[in-house]
C-alpha positions as CSV (number, residue, x, y, z in Angstrom):
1,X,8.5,31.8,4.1
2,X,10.1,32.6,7.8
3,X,13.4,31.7,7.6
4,X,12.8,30.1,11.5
5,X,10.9,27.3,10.8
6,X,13.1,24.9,9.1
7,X,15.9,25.9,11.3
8,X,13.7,25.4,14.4
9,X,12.5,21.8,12.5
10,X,16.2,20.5,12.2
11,X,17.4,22.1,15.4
12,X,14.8,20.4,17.1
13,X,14.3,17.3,15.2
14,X,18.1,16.6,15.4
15,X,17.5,17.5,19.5
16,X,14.7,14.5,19.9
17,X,16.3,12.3,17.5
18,X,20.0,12.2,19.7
19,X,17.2,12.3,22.7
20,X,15.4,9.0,21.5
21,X,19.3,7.7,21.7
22,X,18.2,7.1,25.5
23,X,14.9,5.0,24.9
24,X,15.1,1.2,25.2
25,X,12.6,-0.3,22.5
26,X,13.9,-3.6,23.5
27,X,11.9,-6.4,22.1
28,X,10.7,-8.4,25.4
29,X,12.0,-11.8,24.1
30,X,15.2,-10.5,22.6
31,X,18.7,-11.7,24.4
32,X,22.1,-10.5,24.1
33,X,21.4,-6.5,22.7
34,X,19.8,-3.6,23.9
35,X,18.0,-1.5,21.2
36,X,17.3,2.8,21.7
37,X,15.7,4.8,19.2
38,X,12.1,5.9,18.6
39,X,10.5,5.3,16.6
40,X,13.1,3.2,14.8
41,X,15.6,1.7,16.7
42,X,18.7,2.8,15.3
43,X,21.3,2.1,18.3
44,X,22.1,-1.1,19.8
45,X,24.4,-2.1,22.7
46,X,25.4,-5.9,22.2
47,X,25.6,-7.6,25.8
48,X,26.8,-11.0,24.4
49,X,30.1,-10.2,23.6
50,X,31.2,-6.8,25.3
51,X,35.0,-7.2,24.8
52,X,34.6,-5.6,21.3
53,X,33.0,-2.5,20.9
54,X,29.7,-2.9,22.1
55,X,27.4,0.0,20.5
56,X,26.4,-0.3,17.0
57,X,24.6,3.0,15.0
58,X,22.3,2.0,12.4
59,X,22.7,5.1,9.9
60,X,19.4,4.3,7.6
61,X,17.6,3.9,10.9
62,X,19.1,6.9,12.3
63,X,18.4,9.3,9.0
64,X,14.9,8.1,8.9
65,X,14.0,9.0,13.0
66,X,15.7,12.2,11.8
67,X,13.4,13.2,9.3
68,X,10.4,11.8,11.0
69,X,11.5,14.5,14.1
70,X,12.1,16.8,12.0
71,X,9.0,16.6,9.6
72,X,6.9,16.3,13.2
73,X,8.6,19.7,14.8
74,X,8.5,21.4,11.4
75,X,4.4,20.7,11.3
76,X,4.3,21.7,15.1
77,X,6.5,25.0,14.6
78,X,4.2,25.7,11.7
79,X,0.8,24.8,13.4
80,X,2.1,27.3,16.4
81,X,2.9,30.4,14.0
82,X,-0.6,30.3,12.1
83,X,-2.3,30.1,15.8
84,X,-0.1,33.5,16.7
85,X,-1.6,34.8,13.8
């Protein structure tokens, strides 16, 4: 197996995961945070009380959008080096 596809998967997984970072997937009724991440939210900016430190990373949130990108890249890097073929 080419060497270049994982390391294209995790490059570019890791790339759309921190990417996603900048999506709001804010619930419509929900007050008081913000929530980013696609397609699990996995950071959150609390509004309520911003004299503390605001932004909250969800790790197991976080890990599983980073496998989900990466899995998704590593099918599209693979899909693209068959069609070459």
């Amino acid at each position: 197996m080419d060497a270049k596809i994982p390391i294209v998967a995790i490059l570019g997984g890791a790339a759309i995961t921190v990417l996603t970072g900048l999506v709001s997937v804010t619930p419509a009724g929900l007050v008081g945070a913000h929530w980013y991440g696609f397609p699990l939210p996995w950071l959150f900016r609390l509004v309520v009380a911003p004299q503390y430190f605001p932004w909250k990373v969800d790790m197991l949130s976080l890990i599983a959008d980073l496998i989900f990108w990466i899995v998704i890249v590593g099918v599209i890097a693979l899909v693209v080096k068959v069609a070459k073929k």
